[in-house]
C-alpha positions, 0 to 999 in steps of 0.5 A: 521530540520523540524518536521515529522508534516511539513513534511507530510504537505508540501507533502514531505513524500511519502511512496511508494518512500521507498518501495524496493520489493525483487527478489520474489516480482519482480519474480511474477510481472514478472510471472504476465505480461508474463502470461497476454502476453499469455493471450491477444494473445488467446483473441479476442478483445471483450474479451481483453476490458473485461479483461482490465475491470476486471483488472482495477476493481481489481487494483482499490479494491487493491488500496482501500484495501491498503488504509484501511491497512495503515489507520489501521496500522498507527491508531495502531502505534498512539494508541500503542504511547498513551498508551505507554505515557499514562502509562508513565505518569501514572507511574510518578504520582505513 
């Protein structure tokens, strides 16, 4: 078995293939694209490019934002792991 290291490595963990969303999650995704279907049939189609736009710039600030979370996150768990070593260590010099 190849150590996580590897694995990240040869690219074979990808986080988003052990994303599973719940029946709300689907609900308001469903929610979203049958209000942009009612939206898009009053718009003319200037105002669609301009929705197209607005929405391709929010997906993007999501994606960014997304990014800076996990970085976060797995900052913290790294952290939280070297303390918890460090003080293990500490504890066995004692």
């Amino acid at each position: 078995m190849r150590s996580i290291l590897e694995e990240l490595w040869y690219g074979r963990i990808e986080p988003y293939d052990n994303i599973h969303m719940t029946k709300e999650e689907r609900h308001l995704i469903d929610l979203i694209a049958e209000n942009r279907e009612r939206l898009e049939k009053t718009l003319t189609e200037q105002q669609k490019e301009q929705l197209e736009k607005y929405i391709d710039c929010s997906q993007e600030l999501s994606d960014l934002m997304q990014k800076e979370v996990f970085l976060h996150g797995f900052r913290l768990g790294a952290r939280i792991v070297i303390e918890a070593l460090y003080r293990e260590q500490d504890e066995y010099r004692r």
